[in-house]
N, C-alpha and C positions, 0 to 999 in steps of 0.2 A: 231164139228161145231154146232153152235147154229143154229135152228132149225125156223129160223124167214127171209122170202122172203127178207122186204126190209134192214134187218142186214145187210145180205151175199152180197147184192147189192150194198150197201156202204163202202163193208170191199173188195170186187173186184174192184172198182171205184175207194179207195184208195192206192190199189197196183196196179196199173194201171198208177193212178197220179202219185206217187214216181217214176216208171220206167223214163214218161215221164219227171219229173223234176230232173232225172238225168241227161239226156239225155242234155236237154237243159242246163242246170247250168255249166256240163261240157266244151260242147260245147261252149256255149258263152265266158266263161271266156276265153280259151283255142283263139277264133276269135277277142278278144277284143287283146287278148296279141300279135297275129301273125296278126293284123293288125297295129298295134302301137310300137312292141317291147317294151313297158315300162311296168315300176311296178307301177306307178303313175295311170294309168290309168285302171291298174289290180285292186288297188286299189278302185277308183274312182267306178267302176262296181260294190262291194262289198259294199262300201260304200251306192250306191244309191239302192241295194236289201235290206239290211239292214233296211235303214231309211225308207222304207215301212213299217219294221214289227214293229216301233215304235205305227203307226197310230191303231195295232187292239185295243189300250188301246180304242181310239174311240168309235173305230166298235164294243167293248163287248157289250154296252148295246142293240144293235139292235140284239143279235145273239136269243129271244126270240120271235124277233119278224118277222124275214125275211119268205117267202115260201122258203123253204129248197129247194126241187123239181127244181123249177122254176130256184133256184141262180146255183146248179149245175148244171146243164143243158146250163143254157147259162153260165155261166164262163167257162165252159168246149170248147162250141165251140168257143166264144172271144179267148181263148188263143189260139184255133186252127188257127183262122185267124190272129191272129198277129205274129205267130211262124212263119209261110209260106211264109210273109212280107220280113224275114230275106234274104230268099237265093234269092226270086224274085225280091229287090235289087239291091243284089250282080251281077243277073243277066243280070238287065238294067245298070251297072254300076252306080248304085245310090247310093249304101251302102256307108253310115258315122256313126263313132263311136257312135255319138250323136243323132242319130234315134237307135241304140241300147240300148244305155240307158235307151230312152223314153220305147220302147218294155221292155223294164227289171222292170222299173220301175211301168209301170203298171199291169203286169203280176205279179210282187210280190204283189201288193195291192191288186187285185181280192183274191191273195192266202191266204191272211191271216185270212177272215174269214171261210174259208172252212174247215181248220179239227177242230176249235173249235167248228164250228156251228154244225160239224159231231158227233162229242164227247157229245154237250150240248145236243141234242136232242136222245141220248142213253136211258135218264131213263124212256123218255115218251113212246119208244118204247118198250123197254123191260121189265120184272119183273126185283125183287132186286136180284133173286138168279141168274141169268145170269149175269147182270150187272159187277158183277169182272170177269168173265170172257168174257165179252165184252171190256173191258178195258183194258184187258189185247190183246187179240187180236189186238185190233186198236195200242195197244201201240209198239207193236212187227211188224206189217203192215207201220209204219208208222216211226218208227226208225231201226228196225232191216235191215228190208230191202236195205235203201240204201244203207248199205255197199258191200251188190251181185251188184245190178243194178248200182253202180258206176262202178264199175271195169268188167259189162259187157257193158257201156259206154263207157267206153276209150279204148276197141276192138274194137267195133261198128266205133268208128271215125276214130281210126286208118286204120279198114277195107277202109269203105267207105268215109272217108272225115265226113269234119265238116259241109258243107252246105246241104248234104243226110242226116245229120242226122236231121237238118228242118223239112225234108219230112216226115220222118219218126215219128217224134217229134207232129206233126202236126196230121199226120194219129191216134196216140194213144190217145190225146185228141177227135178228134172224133169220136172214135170209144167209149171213156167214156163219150158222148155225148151219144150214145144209151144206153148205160147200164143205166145212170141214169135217160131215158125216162123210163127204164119198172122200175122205184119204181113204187109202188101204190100210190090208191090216195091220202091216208092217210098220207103220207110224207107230201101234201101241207096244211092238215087240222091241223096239231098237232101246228102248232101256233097261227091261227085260232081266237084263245076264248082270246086272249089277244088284246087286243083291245086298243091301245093306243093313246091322243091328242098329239098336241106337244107341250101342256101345261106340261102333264105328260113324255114326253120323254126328253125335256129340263129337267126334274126333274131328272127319271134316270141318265143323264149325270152327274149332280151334285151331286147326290148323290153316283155315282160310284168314283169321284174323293176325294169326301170326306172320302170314305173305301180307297181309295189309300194311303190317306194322315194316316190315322188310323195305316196301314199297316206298313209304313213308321215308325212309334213312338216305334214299336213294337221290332225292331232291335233295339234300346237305350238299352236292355240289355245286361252285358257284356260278356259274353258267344256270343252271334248274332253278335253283331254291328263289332270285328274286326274278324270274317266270312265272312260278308257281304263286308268288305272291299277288303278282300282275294277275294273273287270272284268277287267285281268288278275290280279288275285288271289282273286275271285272264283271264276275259273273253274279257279285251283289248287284253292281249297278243296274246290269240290266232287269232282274227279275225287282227290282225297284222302281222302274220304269215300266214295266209290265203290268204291274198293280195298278197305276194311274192311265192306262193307255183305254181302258173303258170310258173312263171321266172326260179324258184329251178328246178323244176321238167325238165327232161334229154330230153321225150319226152311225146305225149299223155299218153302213158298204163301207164306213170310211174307216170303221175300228177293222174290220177283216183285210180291206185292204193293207192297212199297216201290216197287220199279220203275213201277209202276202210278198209286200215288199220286204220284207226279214228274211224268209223262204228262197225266193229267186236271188235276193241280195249275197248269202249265205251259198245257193247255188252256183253262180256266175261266179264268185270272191275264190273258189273250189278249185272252179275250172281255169281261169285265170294262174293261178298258183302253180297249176300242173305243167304250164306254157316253158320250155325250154328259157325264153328272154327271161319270165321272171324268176328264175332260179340264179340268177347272175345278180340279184337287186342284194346290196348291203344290207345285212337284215338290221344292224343295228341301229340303222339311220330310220328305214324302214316302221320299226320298232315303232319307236318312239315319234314321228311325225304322223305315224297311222293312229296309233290311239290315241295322240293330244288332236286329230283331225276329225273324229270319230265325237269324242267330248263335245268341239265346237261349234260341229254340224247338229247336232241333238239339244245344242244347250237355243243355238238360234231356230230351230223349229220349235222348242218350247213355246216363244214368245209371238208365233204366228197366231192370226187370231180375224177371226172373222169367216163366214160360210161360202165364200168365194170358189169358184173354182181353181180360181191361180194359185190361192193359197192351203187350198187341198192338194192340188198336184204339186205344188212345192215342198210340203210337209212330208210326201210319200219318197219323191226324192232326197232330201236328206235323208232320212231313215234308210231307204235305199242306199244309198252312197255309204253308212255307216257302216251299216250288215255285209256290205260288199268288202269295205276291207276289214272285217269279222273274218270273213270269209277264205280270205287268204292268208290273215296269220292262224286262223286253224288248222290248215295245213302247212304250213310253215312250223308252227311248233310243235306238233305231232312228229314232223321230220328231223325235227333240231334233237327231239328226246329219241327216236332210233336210232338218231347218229351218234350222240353220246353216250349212252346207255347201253351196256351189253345187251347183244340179243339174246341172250336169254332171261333179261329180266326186263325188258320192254313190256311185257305185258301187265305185271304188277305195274310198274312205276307208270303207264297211262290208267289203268285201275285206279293205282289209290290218289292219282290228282283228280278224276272225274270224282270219284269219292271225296273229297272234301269239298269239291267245287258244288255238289250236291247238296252236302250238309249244310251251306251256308245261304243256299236259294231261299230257303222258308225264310232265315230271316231280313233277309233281303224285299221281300213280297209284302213283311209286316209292317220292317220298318217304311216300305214306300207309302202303306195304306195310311197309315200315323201320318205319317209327314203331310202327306197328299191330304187326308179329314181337319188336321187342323192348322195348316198352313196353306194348303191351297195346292193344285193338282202342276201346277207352273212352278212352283217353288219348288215340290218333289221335284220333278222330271228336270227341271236346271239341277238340283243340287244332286243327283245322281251322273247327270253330265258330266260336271267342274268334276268327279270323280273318275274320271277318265282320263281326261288334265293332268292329274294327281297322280297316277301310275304312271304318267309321259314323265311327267317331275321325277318321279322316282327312280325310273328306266334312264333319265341324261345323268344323274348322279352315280348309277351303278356302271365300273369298268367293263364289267363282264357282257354286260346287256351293250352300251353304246360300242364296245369294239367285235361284236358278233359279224362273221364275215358271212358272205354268201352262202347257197345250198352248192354250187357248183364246188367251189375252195373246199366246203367242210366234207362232201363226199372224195373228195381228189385224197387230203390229207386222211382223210380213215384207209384210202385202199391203198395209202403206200403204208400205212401202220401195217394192215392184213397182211 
């Protein structure tokens, strides 16, 4: 553990947050579906958490300049009182869909600058030689984790219901309400010296959108540009599958467990990737046999059916098997674009692919809820599948994509370029 008060205060704060916005994401989607029965409106939920996380493109240039201190602290208690809204309600017989939304909706948009502004404000806090291993931390706190705190979520509700867990939901935001009063005071100083008009902050805007658009030019190479494609229809699929996975799923434990296996799937898929052996794997072949495998596997759990245990623990491993090599072409092409891509403009060009891959989630979540309400919850989740298929098709067509050589070749030939 690094050795820095207000580090260890942010890195408890945000495994704190993650329990609680398991809690809650479960939950709600779970109250949205058992009060509506539809995928439409599973969707619909999805879609408007979503299209919150379009907005941090916004919210990046202020993350310089917020009191860090001050934002955590009250976004922490705000969500407490708006979580608490939920069952108190339910309890006046007030609850409609549509005040759930709004509570979703703004509860994502507080969220979204809170772990970059945690992340941005790392270097000013710490030396460089902690730093990767600060990064690493927050990255493990902040992705690893949900796959526990899902699937002890969907205990939790099945235990005690879905409106206890409000309560509960509510108590852990303010209880991260204290933790992030004892940062010091230096939390509110470290933005401080940046002092900005709104002559100059109109200027950051535009100049952020102008490195978006930079960003943008950058995938025109042919190696990037039909990657980029590949993963923006990837990441339709999934959040189209996501919308129906409240419907799919048999009951609570079993919808968090899916959750869970995506988590650990996406975990493992990481740590694998990292493995010296698999740096030697063809990525091209790779490519395309992982995501037409990925499709296949999701399109025949679709069609599982029945409250068995065999065929709950089967449904959790495919899923599992899918996320897992998720898992390791995300890092695999995260590698491919700093190997191609000058370092100094690596960071724009993984920006603005996360940025579109964003913009196209919402509708991705709406079109699953549609498909899923009037076609049925099996028809989505197949016909999001065979979309996976569809980018394998597209990847054995593309030169670039099937003759991509290993991570081992493609780092060799960059260090004899240098």
């Amino acid at each position: 553990m690094i050795k820095n008060k207000d580090f260890n205060i942010l890195l408890v704060g945000r495994l704190i947050a993650n329990f609680g916005d398991s809690l809650y994401s479960i939950a709600t989607m779970l109250l949205v579906y058992s009060m509506t029965g539809s995928a439409l409106y599973t969707g619909l939920a999805l879609f408007i958490t979503s299209s919150a996380a379009i907005i941090q493109v916004l919210f990046s240039p202020l993350l310089d300049q917020i009191n860090l201190k001050r934002y955590l602290i009250g976004s922490q208690f705000i969500q407490a009182i708006l979580l608490i809204l939920i069952p108190l309600l339910n309890h006046l017989e007030l609850l409609k869909v549509s005040y759930i939304f709004i509570i979703m909706f703004v509860i994502s948009l507080i969220n979204q600058i809170i772990y970059p502004a945690q992340v941005s404000i790392l270097p000013k806090l710490l030396n460089e030689e902690e730093l990767v291993k600060a990064n690493s931390l927050f990255t493990a706190a902040y992705q690893g984790s949900d796959a526990l705190f899902n699937a002890i979520a969907g205990l939790l509700i099945t235990i005690f219901g879905i409106f206890t867990m409000y309560y509960i939901n509510s108590a852990t935001f303010l209880i991260n309400t204290i933790v992030f009063i004892l940062l010091s005071s230096l939390i509110s100083k470290l933005n401080q010296n940046i002092k900005t008009s709104s002559k100059s902050n109109r200027f950051k805007l535009v100049n952020h959108f102008k490195q978006l658009k930079n960003g943008l030019s950058l995938w025109k190479e042919e190696t990037l540009f039909p990657l980029l494609v590949g993963v923006i229809f990837i990441n339709f699929a999934s959040t189209g599958i996501f919308a129906n996975l409240p419907v799919f799923a048999i009951n609570e434990i079993h919808y968090s467990f899916l959750l869970s296996t995506m988590g650990f799937g996406v975990l493992i898929g990481a740590i694998i990737a990292g493995k010296k052996k698999s740096q030697s794997i063809l990525l091209g072949h790779f490519y395309i046999i992982g995501i037409m495998s990925i499709g296949i596997l999701w399109f025949a759990m679709t069609f599982i059916s029945g409250n068995s245990q065999i065929n709950i623990i089967t449904s959790l491993i495919l899923f599992f098997i899918g996320w897992l090599i998720v898992g390791v072409l995300n890092v695999f092409s995260q590698t491919i674009v700093q190997l191609i891509v000058a370092p100094e403009k690596v960071g724009v060009a993984m920006g603005s692919m996360i940025g579109i891959s964003t913009t196209l989630a919402p509708l991705g979540a709406l079109t699953g809820g549609i498909i899923g309400n009037y076609f049925g919850v099996k028809i989505a989740m197949a016909t999001f599948s065979m979309l996976f298929v569809l980018v394998a098709m597209y990847w054995i067509f593309n030169t670039s994509i099937r003759k991509l050589e290993s991570i081992t070749n493609m780092i060799q030939k960059r260090s004899e370029v240098l």
